[in-house]
N, C-alpha and C positions, 0 to 999 in steps of 0.2 A: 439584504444579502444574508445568506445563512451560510455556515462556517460546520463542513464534516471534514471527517478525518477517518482512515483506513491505512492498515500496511503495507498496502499496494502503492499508492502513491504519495499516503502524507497530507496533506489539506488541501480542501479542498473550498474555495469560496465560488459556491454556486450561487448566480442567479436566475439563471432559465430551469424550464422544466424540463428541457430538454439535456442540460446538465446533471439533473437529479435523477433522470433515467440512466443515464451513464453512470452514475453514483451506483445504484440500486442493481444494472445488471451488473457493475463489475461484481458489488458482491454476492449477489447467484451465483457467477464463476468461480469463486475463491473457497479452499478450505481451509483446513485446519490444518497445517504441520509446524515442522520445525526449522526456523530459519540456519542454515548454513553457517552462517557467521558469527549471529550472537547467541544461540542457541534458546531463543527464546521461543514459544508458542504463538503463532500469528495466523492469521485468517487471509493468505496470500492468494494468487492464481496459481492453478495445476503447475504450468509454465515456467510460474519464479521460484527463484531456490534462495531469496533474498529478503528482508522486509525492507521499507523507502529508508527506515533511520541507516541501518547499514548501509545501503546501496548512496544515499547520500555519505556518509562518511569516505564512501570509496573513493568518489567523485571528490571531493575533497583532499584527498591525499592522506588520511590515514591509512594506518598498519592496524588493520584488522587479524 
């Protein structure tokens, strides 16, 4: 098992290939901006306005 990680969703323990394709297009999709929240620089999808560490805190009950 191989262990990635991205801003989209946070880790990821792949072990199919078919996994790592998931891996690799999400990051095609994903550029560069600035996350909403923590105003950090992240490699997110066009779509999200969030990177996973925020969006997980949200989900958790902090005051972002």
């Amino acid at each position: 098992m191989t262990i990635y990680w991205d801003d989209n969703y946070g880790e990821y323990e792949i072990e199919s290939q078919e996994d790592i394709d998931f891996y690799h297009e999400t990051q095609k999709q994903s550029v560069w901006k600035k996350c909403q929240d923590c105003g950090r620089r992240v490699k997110i999808k066009r779509d999200y306005a969030i990177c996973n560490s925020c969006a997980t805190k949200r989900e958790r009950g902090w005051d972002i």
